[in-house]
C-alpha positions in Angstrom: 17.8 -24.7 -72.2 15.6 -22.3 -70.1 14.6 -18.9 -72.0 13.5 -16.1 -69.4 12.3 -13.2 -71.4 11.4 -9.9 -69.8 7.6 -11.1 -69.7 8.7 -13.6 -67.1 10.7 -11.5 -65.3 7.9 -9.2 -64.6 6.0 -12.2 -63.5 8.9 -13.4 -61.2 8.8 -10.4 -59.6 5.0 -10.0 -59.0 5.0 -14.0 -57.5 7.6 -13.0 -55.4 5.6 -9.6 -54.1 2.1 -11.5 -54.1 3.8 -14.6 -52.0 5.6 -12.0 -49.7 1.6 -10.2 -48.9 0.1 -13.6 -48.4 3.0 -14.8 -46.0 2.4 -11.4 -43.7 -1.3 -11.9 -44.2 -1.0 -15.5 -42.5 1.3 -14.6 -40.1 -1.4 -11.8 -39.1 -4.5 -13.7 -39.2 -2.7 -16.7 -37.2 -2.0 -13.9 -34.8 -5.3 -12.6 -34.2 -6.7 -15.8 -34.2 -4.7 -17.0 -31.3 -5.3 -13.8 -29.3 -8.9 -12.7 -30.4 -7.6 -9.2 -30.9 -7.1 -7.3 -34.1 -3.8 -6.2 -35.3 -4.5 -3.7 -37.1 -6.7 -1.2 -35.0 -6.9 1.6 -37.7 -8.8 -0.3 -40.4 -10.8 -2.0 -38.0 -11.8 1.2 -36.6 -12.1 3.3 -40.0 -9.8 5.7 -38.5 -12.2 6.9 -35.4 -10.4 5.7 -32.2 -12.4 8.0 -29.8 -13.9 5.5 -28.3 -10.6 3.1 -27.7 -9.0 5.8 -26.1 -11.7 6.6 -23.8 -11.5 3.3 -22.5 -7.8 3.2 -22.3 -7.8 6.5 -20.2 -10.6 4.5 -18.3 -8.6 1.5 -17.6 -5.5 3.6 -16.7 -7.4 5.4 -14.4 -8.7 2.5 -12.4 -5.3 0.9 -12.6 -4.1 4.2 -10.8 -7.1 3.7 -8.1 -5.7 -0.1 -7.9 -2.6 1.1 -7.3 -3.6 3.4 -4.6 -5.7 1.5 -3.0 -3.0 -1.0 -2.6 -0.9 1.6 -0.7 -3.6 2.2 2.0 -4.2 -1.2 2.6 -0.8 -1.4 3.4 -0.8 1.8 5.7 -3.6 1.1 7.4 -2.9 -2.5 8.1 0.4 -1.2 9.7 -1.5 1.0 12.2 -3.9 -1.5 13.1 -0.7 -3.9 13.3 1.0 -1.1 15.6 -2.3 0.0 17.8 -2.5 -3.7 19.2 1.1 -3.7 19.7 0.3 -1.0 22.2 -2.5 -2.5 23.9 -0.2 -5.1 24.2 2.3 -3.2 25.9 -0.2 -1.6 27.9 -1.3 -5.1 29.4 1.5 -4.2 32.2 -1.1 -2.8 34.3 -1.9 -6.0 35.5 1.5 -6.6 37.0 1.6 -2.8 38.6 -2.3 -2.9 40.3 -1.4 -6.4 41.7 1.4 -5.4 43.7 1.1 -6.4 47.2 0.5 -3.4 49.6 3.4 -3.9 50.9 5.8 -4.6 47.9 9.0 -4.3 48.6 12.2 -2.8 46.3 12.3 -5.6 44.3 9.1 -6.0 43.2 9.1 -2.1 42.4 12.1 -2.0 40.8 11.2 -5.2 38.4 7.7 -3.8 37.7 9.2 -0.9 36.9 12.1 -2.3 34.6 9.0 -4.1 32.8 7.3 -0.5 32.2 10.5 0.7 31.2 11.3 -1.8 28.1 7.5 -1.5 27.5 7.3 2.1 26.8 11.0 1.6 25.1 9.1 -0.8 22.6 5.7 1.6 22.3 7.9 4.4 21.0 9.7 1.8 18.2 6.6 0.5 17.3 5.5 4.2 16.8 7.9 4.4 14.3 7.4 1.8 12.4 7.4 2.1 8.7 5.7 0.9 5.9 7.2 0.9 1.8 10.0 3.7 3.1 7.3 5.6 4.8 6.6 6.0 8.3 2.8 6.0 8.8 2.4 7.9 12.1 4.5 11.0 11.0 1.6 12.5 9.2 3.1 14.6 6.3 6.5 14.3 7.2 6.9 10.4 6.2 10.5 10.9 5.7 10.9 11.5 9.5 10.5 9.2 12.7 7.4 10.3 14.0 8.6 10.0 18.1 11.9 10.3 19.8 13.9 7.6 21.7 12.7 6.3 25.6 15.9 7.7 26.7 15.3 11.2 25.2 11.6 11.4 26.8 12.8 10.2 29.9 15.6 12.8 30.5 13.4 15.7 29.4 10.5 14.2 32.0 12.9 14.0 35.0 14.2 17.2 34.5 11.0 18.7 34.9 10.1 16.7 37.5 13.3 17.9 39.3 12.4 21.7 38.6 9.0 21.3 39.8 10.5 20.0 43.0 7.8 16.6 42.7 8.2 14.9 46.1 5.0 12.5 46.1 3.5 10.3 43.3 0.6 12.5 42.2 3.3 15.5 42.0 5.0 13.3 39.3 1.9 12.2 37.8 0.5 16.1 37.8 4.2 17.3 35.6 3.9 13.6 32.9 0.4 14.6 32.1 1.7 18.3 31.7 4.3 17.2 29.7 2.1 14.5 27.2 -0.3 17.5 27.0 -0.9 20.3 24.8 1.3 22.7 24.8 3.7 20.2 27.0 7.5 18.7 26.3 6.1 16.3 23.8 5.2 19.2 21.5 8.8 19.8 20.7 10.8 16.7 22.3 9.0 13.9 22.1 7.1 14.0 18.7 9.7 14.4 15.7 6.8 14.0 12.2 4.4 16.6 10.8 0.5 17.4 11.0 -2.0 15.2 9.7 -2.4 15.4 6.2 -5.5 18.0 5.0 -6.9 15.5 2.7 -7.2 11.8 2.0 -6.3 9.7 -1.2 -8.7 9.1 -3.6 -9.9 5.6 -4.1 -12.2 5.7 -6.6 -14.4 7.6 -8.2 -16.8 8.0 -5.6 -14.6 6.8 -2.4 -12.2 9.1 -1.0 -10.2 7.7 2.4 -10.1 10.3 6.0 -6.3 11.2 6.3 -4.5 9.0 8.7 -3.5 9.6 12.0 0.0 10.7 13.5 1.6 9.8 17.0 0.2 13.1 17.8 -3.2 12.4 18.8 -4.9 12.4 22.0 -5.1 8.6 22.5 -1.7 7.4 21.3 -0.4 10.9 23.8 -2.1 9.8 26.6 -1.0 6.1 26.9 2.6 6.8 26.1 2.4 9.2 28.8 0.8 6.5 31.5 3.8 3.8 29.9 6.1 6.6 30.6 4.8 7.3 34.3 5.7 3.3 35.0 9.1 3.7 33.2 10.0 6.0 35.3 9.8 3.6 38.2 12.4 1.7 36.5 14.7 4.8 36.5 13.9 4.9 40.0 12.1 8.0 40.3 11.4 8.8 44.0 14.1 6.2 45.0 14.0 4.8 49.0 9.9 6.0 49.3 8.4 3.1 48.5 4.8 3.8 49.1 5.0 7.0 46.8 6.6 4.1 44.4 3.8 2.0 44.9 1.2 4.8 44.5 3.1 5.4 41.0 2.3 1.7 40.2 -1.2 1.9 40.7 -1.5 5.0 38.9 -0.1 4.0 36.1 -2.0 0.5 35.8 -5.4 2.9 36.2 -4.6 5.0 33.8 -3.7 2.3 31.3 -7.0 0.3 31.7 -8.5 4.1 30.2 -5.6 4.4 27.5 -6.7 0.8 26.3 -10.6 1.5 25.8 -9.2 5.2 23.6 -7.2 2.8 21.6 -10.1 0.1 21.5 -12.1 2.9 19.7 -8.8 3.8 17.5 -8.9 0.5 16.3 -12.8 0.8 15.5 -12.1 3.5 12.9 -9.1 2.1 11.4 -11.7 -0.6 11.1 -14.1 1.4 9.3 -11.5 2.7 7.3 -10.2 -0.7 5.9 -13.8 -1.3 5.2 -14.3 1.6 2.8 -10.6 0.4 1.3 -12.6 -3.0 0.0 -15.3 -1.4 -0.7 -13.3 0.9 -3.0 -11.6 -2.6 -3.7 -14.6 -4.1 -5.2 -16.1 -1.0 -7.0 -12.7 -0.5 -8.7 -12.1 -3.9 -10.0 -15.8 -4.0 -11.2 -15.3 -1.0 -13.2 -11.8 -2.4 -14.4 -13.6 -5.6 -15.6 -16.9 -3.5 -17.6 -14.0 -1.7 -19.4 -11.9 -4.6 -20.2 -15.0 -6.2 -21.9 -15.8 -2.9 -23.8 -12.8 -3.0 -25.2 -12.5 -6.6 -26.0 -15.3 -6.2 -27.6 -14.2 -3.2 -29.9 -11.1 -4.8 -31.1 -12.0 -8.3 -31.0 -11.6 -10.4 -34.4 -14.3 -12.5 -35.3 -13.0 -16.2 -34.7 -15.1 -17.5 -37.5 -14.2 -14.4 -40.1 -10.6 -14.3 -39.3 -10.5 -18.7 -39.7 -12.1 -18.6 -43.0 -9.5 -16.1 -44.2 -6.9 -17.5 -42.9 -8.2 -20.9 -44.6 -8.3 -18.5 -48.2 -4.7 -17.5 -47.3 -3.3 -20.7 -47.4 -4.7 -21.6 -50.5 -3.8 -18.7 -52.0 -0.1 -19.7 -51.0 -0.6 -23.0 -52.1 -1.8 -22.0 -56.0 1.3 -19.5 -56.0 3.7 -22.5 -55.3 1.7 -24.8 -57.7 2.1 -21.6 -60.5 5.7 -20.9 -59.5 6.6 -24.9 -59.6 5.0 -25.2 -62.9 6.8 -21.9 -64.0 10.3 -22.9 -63.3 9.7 -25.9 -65.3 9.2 -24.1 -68.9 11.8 -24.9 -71.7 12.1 -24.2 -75.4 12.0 -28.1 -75.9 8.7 -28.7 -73.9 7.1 -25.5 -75.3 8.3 -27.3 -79.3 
């Protein structure tokens, strides 16, 4: 028959307590062996964590520039996307300035019903939007940034039936008046805000020029020479089909200029997406330097943290071995 006095009680209790240490010890060394990282960061440290935190305000900081950055990209890409669009839907001059001298209605009217959907599409593509924004309203990104063709259109002809327009270059003279400053497209046609005072900031040394609205002079100027050749397919000046023809021409010259102002528009989109990698690259550099520093400040020693973990188990092993021999004790073998 086993005899436990309160002696072995006691020492029961303290195997039980010194297996339980040993076990969490394991499980804590096998843990920062796998990951290379130290679990517990205030005795590594001694307490001072000054330095860790500065590099995790450091790393959340250039996550935030990532993040940013990433947003941009996006917007400016969008433009770019959109600005070609237009030139694309400018490229209708060559149907209008090939028009045979003497076209006749059909010809006009077609042409015209080309400019029409054209400008129709310009206008959607103006609105397009990018992560719930839309990215030529300037600071009102909630809003569409241009009204509808038919809209435009109504508010042009009306003009152009006040001002009593008879000839082409009387129709030209009251588009350009309205597209201008000051004009119809102030408070019909464009529906977003002003262009932000300030860019976002990239980087610590990189900060991005606003971006543009539909408000600016070039985008202004070639929705007004799309809208001149729409108007041919609402039949402006119906049964005069030189003054028709004259409209045709007009417009196909005045989008050959519109086309080289958005040439240069996509030149400084390009320079901005430029200084977006360049922020890019500067970020991600500095993300990297940080991630090393603080790799290296909480990093567990592969060799230290093996040899412990090697002490560990044999630690566990001699408790087993004491416990084992332990549970074996009688009053016959200790006779």
């Amino acid at each position: 028959m086993s005899i436990t006095s309160l002696g072995d009680l006691a020492n029961s209790v303290q195997l039980r307590r010194e297996t339980g240490r040993i076990k969490n010890d394991l499980a804590r060394l096998t843990k920062e062996l796998s990951s290379g990282v130290v679990t517990d960061f205030s005795s590594h440290l001694k307490g001072d964590y000054g330095q860790l935190a500065g590099l995790e305000r450091g790393l959340a900081r250039a996550e935030g520039y990532r993040s940013v950055i990433e947003e941009q990209k996006l917007l400016l890409n969008t433009q770019q996307s959109a600005i070609s669009k237009l030139r694309e839907f400018g490229q209708i001059s060559d149907v209008l300035l090939t028009l045979p001298d003497a076209a006749g209605e059909t010809l006009i009217s077609n042409a015209g019903a080309d400019a029409l959907a054209n400008f129709a599409s310009a206008l959607s593509t103006l609105n397009v939007q990018s992560g719930g924004r839309t990215v030529f309203s300037g600071t009102s990104t909630n809003l569409p940034a241009v009204s509808d063709s038919e809209t435009i259109l109504s508010a042009i002809e009306a003009e152009i039936l006040a001002s009593g327009a008879v000839t082409a270059t009387d129709v030209e003279t009251v588009v350009v008046a309205w597209f201008g400053p000051g004009g119809g497209f102030d408070t019909v046609g464009y529906l977003g805000g002003p262009i932000a005072t300030s860019g976002a900031i990239l980087s610590d040394t990189e900060v991005s020029a606003p971006l543009d609205n539909a408000n600016t002079q070039p985008i202004r100027e070639h929705l007004a020479a799309l809208s001149l050749g729409a108007l041919l397919g609402r039949n402006v000046l119906a049964g005069d089909l030189a003054e028709q023809q004259a409209i045709a021409r007009k417009t196909g010259e005045r989008l050959i200029d519109t086309n080289d102002q958005l040439v240069a528009k996509e030149a400084s989109l390009g320079i901005q997406q430029a200084q977006i990698e360049r922020a890019a690259v500067e970020v991600q550099s500095q993300k990297v330097s940080l991630e090393l520093a603080r790799s290296a400040l909480i990093e567990a020693d592969p060799y230290d943290t093996a040899v412990r973990l090697q002490n560990s188990e044999l630690q566990l092993q001699s408790i087993y071995a004491v416990t084992a021999r332990l549970s074996r004790l009688s009053l016959v073998e200790f006779l």
